[in-house]
C-alpha positions as CSV (number, residue, x, y, z in Angstrom):
1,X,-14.3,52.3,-1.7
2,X,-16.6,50.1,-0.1
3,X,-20.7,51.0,0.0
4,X,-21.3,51.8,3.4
5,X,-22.0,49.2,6.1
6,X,-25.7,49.0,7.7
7,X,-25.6,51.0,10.8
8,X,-22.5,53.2,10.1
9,X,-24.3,56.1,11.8
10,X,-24.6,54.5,14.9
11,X,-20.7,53.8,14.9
12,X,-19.8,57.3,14.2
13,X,-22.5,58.0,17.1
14,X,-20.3,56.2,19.7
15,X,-17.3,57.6,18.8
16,X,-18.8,61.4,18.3
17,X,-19.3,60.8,22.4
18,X,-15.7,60.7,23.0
19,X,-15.9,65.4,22.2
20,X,-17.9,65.2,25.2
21,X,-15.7,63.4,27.6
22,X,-13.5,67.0,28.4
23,X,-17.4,68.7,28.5
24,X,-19.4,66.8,31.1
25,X,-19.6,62.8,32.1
26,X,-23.5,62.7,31.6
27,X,-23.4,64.6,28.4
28,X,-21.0,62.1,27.4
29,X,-22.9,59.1,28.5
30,X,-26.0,60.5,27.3
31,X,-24.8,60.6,23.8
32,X,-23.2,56.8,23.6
33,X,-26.4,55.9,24.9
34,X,-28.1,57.1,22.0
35,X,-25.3,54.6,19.9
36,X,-26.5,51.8,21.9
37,X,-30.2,52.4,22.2
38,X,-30.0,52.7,18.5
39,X,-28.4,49.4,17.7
40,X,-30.8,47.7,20.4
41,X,-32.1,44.1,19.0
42,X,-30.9,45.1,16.1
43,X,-27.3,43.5,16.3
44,X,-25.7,45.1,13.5
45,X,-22.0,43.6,13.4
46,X,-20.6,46.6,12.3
47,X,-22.1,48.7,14.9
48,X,-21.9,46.3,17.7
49,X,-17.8,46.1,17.1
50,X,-17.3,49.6,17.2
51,X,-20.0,50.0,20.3
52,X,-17.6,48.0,22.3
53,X,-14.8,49.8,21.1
54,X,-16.3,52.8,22.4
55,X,-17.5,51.0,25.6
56,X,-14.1,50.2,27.0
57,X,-12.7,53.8,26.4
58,X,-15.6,55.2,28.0
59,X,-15.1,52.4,31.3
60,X,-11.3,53.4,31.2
61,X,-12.7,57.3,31.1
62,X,-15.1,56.8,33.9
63,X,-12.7,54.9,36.3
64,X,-10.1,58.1,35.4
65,X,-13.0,60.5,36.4
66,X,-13.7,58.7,39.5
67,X,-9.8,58.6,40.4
68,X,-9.4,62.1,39.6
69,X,-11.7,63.4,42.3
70,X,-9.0,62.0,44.7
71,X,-5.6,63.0,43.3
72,X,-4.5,66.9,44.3
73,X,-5.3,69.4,41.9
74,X,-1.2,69.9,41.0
75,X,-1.1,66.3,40.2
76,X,-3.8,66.6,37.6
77,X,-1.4,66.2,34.6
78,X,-1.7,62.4,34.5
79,X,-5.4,61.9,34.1
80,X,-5.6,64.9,31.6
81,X,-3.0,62.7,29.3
82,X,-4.9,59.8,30.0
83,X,-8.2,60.9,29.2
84,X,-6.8,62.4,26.1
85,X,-5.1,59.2,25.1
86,X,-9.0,57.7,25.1
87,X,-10.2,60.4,22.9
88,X,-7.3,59.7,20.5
89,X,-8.3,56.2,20.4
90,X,-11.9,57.1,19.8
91,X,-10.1,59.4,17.0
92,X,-8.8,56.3,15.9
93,X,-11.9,54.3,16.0
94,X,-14.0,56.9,14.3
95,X,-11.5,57.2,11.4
96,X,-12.2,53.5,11.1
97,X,-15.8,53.4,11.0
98,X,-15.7,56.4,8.5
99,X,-13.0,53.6,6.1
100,X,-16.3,50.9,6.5
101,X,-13.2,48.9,8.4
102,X,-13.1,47.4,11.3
103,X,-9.8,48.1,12.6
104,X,-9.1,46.9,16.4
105,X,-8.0,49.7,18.7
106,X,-3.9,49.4,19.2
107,X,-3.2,47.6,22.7
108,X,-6.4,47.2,23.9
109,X,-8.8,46.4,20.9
110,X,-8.7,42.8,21.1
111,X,-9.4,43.0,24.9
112,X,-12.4,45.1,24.6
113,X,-13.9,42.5,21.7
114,X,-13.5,39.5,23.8
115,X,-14.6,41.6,27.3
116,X,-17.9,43.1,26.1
117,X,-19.6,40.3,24.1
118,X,-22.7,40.8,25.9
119,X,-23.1,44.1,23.3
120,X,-24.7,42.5,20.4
């Protein structure tokens, strides 16, 4: 096994958020805020990858939140799955960090690297 990367906390941080997305929003965003604050100027590649893992489940989250308000309380099933799908791929993400890898989330990975590269 590999010695741990610089910053691993901070990676497990971010994806430790994703328990909190069936809780409350703010608790949520409270907590990857803590991920980010911590990796602030520092620009730890390790963290930084999995920080904008993180960041596009939690904007795919948000936007799901936000929808949800609208849609009729029997129709309620689809949002639940896809919120759920996010925390899985935060499951995913945080299995990764624990490996020291950086493994790209399945689908959407790739698009999340090349989207948020202002998260250094």
């Amino acid at each position: 096994m590999k010695d741990n990367p610089p910053a691993k906390n901070i990676a497990i941080i971010a994806y430790a958020s994703s328990v909190f997305l069936y809780l409350h929003l703010m608790v949520f965003i409270a907590v990857f805020g803590v991920a980010i604050i911590l990796n602030y100027n520092k620009g730890n590649k390790f963290a930084s990858f999995h920080i904008r893992q993180m960041f596009g489940i939690a904007i795919i989250a948000v936007v799901v939140s936000v929808f949800a308000d609208n849609i009729p309380k029997d129709q309620l099933l689809l949002p639940l799955l896809i919120i759920t799908l996010m925390v899985l791929l935060a499951l995913l993400g945080l299995i990764s960090s624990l490996r020291n890898q950086q493994d790209l989330l399945p689908f959407i990975g790739k698009y999340f690297q090349k989207w948020f590269t202002f998260i250094k």
